[in-house]
DRENLO-657580 format. One record per residue (C-alpha): residue number from 1; residue in three letters; x, y, z. Coordinates in steps of 0.25 Angstrom, whole numbers. Each point is the difference from the previous one (the first is absolute). Last residue first. Layout:
N
n  res  X  Y  Z
NUM  ALA  X  Y  Z
...
// end
This chain:
250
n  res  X  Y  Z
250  UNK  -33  38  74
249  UNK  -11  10  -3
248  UNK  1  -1  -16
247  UNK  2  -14  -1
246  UNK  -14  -5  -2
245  UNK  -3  13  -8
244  UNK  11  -3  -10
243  UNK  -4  -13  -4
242  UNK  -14  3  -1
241  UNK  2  13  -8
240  UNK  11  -8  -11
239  UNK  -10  -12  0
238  UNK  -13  11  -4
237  UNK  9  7  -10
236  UNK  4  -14  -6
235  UNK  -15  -1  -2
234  UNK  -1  14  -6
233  UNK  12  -4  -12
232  UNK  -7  -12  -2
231  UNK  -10  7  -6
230  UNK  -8  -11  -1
229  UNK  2  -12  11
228  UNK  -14  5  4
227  UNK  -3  4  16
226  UNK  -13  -7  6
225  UNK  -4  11  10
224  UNK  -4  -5  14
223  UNK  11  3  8
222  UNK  0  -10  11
221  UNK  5  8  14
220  UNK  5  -9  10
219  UNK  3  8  15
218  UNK  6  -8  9
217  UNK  14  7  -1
216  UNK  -1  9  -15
215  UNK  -4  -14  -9
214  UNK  -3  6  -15
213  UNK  -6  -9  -10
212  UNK  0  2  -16
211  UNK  -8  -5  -12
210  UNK  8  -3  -13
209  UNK  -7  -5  -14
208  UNK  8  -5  -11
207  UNK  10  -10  7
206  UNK  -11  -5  10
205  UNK  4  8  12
204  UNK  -3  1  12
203  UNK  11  11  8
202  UNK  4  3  14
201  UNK  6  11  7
200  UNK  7  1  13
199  UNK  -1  12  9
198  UNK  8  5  14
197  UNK  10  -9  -5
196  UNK  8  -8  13
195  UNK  14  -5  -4
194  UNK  6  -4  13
193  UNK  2  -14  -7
192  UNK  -12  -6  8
191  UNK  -8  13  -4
190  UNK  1  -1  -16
189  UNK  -3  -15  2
188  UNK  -12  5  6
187  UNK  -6  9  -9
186  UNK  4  -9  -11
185  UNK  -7  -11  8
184  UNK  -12  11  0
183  UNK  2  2  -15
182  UNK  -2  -14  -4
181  UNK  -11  -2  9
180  UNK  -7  13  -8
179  UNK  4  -8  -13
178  UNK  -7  -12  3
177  UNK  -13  7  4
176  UNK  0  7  -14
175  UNK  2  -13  -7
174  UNK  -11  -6  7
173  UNK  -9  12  -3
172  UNK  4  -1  -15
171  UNK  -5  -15  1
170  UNK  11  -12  0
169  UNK  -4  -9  -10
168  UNK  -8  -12  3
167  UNK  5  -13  7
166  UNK  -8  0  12
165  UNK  -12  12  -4
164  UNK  4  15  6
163  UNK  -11  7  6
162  UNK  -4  12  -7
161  UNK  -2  14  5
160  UNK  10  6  -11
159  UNK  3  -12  -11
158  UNK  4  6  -10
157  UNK  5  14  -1
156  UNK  14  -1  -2
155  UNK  -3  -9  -14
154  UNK  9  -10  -3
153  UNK  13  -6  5
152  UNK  4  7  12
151  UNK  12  4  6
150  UNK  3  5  12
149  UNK  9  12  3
148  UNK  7  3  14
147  UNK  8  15  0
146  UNK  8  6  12
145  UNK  9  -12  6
144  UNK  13  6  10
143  UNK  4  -8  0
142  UNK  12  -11  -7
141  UNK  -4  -11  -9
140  UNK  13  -6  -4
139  UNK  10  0  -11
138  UNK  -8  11  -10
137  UNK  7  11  10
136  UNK  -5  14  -5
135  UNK  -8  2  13
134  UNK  -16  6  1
133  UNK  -6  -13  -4
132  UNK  -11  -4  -10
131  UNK  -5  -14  2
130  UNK  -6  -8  -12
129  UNK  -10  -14  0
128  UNK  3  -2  14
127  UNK  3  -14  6
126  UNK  -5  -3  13
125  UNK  -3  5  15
124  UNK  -7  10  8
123  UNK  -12  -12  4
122  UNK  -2  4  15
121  UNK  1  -15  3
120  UNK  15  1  6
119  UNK  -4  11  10
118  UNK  -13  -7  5
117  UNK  9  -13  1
116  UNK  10  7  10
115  UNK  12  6  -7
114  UNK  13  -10  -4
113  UNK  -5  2  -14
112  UNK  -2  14  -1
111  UNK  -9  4  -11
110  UNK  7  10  -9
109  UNK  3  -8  -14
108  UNK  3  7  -13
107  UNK  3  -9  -10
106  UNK  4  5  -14
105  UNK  -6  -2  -11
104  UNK  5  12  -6
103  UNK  8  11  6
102  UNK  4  13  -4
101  UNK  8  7  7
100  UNK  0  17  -1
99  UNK  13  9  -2
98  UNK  2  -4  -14
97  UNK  0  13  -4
96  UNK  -13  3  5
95  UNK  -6  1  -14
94  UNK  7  -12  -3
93  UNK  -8  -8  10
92  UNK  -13  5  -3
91  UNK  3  -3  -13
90  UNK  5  -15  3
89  UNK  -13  1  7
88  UNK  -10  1  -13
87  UNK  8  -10  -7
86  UNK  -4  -9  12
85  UNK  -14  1  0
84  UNK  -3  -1  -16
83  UNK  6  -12  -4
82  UNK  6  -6  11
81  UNK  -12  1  10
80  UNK  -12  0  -12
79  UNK  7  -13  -5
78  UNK  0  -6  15
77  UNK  -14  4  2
76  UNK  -5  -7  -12
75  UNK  -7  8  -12
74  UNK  8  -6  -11
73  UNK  -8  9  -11
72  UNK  4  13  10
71  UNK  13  -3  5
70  UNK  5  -4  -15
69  UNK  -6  13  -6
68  UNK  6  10  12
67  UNK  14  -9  -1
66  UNK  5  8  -16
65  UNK  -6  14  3
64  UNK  1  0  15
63  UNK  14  -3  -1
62  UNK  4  9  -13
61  UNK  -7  13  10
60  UNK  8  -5  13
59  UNK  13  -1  -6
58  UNK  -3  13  -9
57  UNK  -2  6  15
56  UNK  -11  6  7
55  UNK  -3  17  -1
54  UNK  -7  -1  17
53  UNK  -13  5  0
52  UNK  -4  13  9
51  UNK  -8  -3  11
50  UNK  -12  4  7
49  UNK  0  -4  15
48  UNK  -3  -16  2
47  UNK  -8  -4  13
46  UNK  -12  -4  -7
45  UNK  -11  -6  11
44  UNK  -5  -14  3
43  UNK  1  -3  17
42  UNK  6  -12  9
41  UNK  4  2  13
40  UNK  10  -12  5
39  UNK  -3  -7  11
38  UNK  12  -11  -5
37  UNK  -9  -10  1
36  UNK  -13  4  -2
35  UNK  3  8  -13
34  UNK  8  -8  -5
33  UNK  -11  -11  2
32  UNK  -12  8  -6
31  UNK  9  3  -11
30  UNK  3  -15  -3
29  UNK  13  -7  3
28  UNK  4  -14  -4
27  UNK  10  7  -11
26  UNK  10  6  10
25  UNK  3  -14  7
24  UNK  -5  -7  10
23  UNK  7  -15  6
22  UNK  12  1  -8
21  UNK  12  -8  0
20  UNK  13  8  1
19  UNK  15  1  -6
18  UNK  3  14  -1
17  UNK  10  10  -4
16  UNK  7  -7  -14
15  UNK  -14  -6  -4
14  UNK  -6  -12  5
13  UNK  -14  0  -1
12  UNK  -12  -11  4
11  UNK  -14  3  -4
10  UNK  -11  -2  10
9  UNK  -9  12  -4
8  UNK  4  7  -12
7  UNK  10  11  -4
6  UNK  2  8  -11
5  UNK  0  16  4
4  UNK  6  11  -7
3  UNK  6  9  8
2  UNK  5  12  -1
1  UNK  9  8  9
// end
């Protein structure tokens, strides 16, 4: 599954699953809190085997050329999501023979409201960007999850050791942070559905550049590499292995 997450604090939602008010959500976390919380092991490593690309469609190819431009001068998160992200997955997703889901916006909520207040402030709720999902069904997100993605606008690598100012743009490392939460609710709506991946995968993305996260149980491992949008054909390599991997052992 991937996700892309849009969440923030104190927002009320009401989408066809879930009707809640917030007290945390995904995009109050830092990396030090993620970390802390969910005692999660952090480390930076690449975890990728060499790949060969992926031909991509004439689809994708006239799609880039004529929403590349657009993305790119309008330079919001949204434009960059619809313009450049979500092409990118409806090729994924006709790779597979329409045997993926894609989800956008969507609200992926794992808190448990009736739980103790500890339970209901772990912050695993909001609105995702993207989700990725092992099922063909488009009607309803259904486990298990394997890939998160974040977007970002700007650069990937602002804003690393920095502390986020009120009202300023979420940094690189915020965004990072936001994603691992993301994957470790997909971690456990895959497992309250009897749908537990060994591996989840995650993805930052800022349309042109693409950094990816991989969450094996506890273990969060950040590959630092900046991955360009150009070749297409190698980045749709890198979807095709992550999607594949999380499922290979289930």
């Amino acid at each position: 599954m991937i996700v892309f997450c849009a969440e923030r604090v104190g927002e009320v939602h009401n989408s066809k699953k879930f009707l809640a008010v917030f007290i945390v959500s995904y995009s109050s976390f830092t990396l030090s809190e993620v970390r802390e919380k969910f005692q999660l092991e952090l480390l930076t490593d690449t975890f990728f085997p060499e790949l060969a690309p992926i031909a991509v469609s004439i689809f994708l190819q006239q799609a880039l050329a004529i929403m590349l431009p657009i993305a790119t001068v309008t330079g919001s998160e949204k434009a960059r999501s619809e313009f450049i992200v979500a092409p990118i997955l409806a090729e994924l997703r006709a790779l597979n023979h329409n045997t993926i889901s894609i989800f956008s916006g969507e609200e992926l909520t794992v808190d448990s409201p009736t739980g103790t207040l500890r339970e209901r402030e772990q912050g695993l709720n909001g609105i995702c960007d993207f989700i990725i999902g092992h099922s063909p069904s488009q009607l309803l997100l259904e486990a298990p999850i394997v890939t998160i993605v974040e977007a970002k606008k700007g650069s990937l690598q602002d804003g690393w050791g920095q502390p986020a100012t009120q009202g300023s743009e979420e940094t690189s490392e915020q965004s990072v942070a936001v994603c691992i939460a993301e994957m470790v609710a997909a971690q456990r709506f895959n497992t309250d559905h009897g749908r537990t991946l060994s591996t989840i995968y995650g993805i930052v993305t800022s349309g042109t550049l693409w950094q990816f996260i991989q969450l094996d149980g506890k273990l969060a491992i950040i590959d630092p590499e900046e991955y360009k949008l150009n070749p297409v054909e190698k980045l749709l390599a890198y979807l095709q292995w992550m999607l594949k991997d999380s499922c290979r052992a289930n």
